[in-house]
N, C-alpha and C positions, 0 to 999 in steps of 0.2 A: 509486507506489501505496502502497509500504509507508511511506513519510513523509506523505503525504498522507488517505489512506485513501478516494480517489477510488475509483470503479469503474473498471474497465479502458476502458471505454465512455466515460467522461467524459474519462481520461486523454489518448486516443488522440484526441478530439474540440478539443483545448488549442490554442488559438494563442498567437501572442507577446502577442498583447494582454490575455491575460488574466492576464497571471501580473505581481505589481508587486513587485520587488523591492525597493524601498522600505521598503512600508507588511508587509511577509513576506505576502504573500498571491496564492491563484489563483482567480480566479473560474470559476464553474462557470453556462455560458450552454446549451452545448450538448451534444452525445453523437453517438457511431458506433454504428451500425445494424450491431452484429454478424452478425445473422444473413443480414446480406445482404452488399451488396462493400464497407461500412462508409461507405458515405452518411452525409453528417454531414444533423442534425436536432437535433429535441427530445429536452430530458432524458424521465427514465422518469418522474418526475412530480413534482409543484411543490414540493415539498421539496429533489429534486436540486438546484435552481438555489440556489445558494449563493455565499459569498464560503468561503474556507476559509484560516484563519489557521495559519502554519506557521512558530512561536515557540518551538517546544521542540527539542532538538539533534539531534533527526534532522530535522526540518522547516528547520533550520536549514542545514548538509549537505546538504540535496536544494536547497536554494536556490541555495545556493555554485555546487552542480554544474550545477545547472542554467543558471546565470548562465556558465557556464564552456563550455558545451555550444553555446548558442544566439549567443554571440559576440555578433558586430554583425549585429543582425539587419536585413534591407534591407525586410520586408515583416511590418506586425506584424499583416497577418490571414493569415499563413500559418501552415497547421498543423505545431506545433513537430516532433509526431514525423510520419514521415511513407515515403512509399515515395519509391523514385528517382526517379520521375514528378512526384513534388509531392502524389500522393493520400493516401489515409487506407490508416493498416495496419491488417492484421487481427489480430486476438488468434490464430486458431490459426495463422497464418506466425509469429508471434514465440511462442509455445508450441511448436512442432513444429524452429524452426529457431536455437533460443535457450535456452529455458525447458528443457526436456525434456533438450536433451543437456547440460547444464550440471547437471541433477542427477544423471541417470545417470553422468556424470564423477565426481561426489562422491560416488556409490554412497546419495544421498537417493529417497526416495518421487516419482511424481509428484505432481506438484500444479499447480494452475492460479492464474492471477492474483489469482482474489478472495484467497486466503492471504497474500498480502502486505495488502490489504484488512483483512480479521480481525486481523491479527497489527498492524497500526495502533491500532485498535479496542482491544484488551487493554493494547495499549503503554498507549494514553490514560488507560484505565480502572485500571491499575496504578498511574499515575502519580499516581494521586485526582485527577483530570479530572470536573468535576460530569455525569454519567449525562446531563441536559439540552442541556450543550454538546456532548460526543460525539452525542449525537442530531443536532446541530443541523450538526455539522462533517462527519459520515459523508451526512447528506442522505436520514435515514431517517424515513420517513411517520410513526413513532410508537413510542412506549418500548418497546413489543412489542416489536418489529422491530431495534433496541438491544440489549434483554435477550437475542436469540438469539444476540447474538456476546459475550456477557459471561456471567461465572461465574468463580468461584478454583476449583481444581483440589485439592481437599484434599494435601496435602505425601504424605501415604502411595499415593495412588493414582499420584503422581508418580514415588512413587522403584520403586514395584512395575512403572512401563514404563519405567522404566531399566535398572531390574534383568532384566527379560525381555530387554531389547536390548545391554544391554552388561555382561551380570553382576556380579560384585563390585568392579568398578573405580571405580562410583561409592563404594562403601564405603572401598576404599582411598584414595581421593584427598580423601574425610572426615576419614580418622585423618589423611594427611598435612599436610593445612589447620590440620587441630587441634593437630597437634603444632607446625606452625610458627608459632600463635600463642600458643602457651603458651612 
């Protein structure tokens, strides 16, 4: 998700056949019915269906890995991630048995899946990625829908929630940067 900038829904829905490591790209045919025992289906609406080009070095890296993960695969309509059974996972077993204790080990916030999501989204948008193709890569019905995961964070407002969370340390490790570059 966070190389991608699929939805968890779409991720969870991926078989082998969709993904060409070749051409760097996954397609996006189908989705899991979270709210339910994740029945695979239709996407959430005809924008989701996409091809999604994954060219830039984290999409690159998630390729690799993922080329590395799925091996030789024997059945390329099986879905890549998957339970012991063969079915589809759910996002709160990989939240609650995964996600969750993996931040609380590193003493981070929770957070859910879309955040690797967003944090895609920004990556692109930082990168000067045309607003259009993020639109078109993320599988969002319209620039609205875009523009709610974009914005710059003014520099000041940035170092005032550093400063609340880790006090003067950002300051020191400023002078020290500074000084090692002078």
């Amino acid at each position: 998700a966070a190389a991608s900038g699929l939805r968890s829904s779409e991720l969870l829905a991926l078989r082998a056949n969709d993904i060409d490591f070749g051409a760097k790209t996954v397609r996006v045919e189908e989705s899991s019915d979270q709210r339910g025992r994740g029945e695979i289906g239709p996407c959430k609406n005809a924008t989701a269906y996409r091809t999604v080009l994954l060219c830039d070095p984290e999409g690159q890296k998630a390729m690799r890995k993922l080329a590395r993960f799925l091996g030789i695969v024997t059945d390329s309509h099986s879905l890549i991630f998957h339970s012991k059974p063969g079915g589809p996972l759910l996002e709160t077993n990989i939240l609650n048995q995964g996600l969750y204790p993996a931040l609380e080990a590193l003493g981070l916030e929770k957070a859910g899946m879309h955040a690797f999501r967003r944090g895609c989204n920004r990556r692109w948008e930082l990168a000067g990625v045309n607003p259009a193709v993020i639109r078109q890569q993320m599988g969002h019905a319209s620039a609205a829908m875009t523009a709610l995961y974009t914005g710059e964070i003014p520099l000041e407002q940035i170092r005032t929630e550093f400063s609340m969370k880790f006090g003067n340390k950002i300051d020191v490790l400023e002078t020290m940067e500074t000084g090692a570059a002078a």
